[in-house]
N, C-alpha and C positions, 0 to 999 in steps of 0.2 A: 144879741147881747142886751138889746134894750128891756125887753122881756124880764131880765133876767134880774137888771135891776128894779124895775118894779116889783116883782116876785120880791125881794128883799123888804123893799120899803113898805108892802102888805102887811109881811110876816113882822115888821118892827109896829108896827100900827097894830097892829092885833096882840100884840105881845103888849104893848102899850095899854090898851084898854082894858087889858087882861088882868093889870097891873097896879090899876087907876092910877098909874103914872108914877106910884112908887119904886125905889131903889132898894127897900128895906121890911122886912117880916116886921109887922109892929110887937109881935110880943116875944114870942122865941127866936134867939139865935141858932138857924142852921147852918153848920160847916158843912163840911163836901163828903168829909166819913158820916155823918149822923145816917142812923139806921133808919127807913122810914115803912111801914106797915100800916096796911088800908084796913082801918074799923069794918070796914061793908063792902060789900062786891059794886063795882063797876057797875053792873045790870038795874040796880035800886036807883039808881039816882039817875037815871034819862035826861033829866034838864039841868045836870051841870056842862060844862063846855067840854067841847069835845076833847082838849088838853087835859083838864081836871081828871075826863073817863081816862083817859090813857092811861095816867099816873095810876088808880088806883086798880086798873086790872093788869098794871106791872106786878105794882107793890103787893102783891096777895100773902095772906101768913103761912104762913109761921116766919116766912125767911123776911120778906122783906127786899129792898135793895136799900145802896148809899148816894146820898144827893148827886154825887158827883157821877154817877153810872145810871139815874134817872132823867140828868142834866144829859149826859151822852145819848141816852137812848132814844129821846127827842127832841135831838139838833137845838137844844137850846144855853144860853149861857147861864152861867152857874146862881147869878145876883138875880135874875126875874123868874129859878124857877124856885130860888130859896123864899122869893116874895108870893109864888103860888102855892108853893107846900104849908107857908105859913097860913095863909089864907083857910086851907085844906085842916091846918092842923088848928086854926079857930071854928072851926065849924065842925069836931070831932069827929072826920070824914080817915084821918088816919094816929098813927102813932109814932113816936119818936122816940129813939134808943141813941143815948149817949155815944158817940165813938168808944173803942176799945181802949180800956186801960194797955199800958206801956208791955206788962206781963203778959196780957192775950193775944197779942200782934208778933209773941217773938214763936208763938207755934209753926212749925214747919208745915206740917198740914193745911193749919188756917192759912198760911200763904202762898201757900201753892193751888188751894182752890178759887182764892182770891185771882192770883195770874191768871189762872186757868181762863175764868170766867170774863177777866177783860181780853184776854184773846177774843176769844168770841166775838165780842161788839162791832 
């Protein structure tokens, strides 16, 4: 068990420095639905952090993922990866798409491939 919490206290230290210790994306507000889509592949950019690659060879186009299912997909919480996407999204490393208006969420479709897809995770 000791182990285990160190493995913690690593992974908050590196999320920390990841972070420069902020709580908050300095220029845009990202929510949990904002759509996010990586300008460049993953393979071009070798010397960003190994987190940074991950994100953007999720995030590949057309589709995209939503913070909150890139936040899930790499055990991280929602505040230091909205302070990493920002980071990503000053350095025009990805793109960012509004949540959906109130009338494209009530598609039956659109929500059942949304479920669908968080089954998965």
């Amino acid at each position: 068990m000791p182990g285990e919490q160190q493995h913690g206290t690593r992974r908050r230290a590196r999320l920390y420095a990841l972070t420069d210790g902020r709580t908050a994306a300095a220029r845009t507000v990202l929510t949990m639905d904002t759509m996010i889509t990586a300008t460049v592949a993953a393979d071009d950019h070798g010397g960003l952090s190994s987190e940074w690659q991950a994100i953007l060879a999720m995030c590949r186009p057309p589709n995209g993922r939503a913070v909150a299912e890139i936040a899930a997909r790499m055990h991280m919480r929602l505040t230091p990866m909205t302070v990493l996407l920002g980071e990503l999204l000053d350095r025009g490393l990805i793109h960012h798409r509004p949540p959906l208006e109130a009338a494209e969420t009530s598609n039956v479709h659109l929500l059942t491939r949304i479920r669908d897809s968080l089954a998965r995770i």
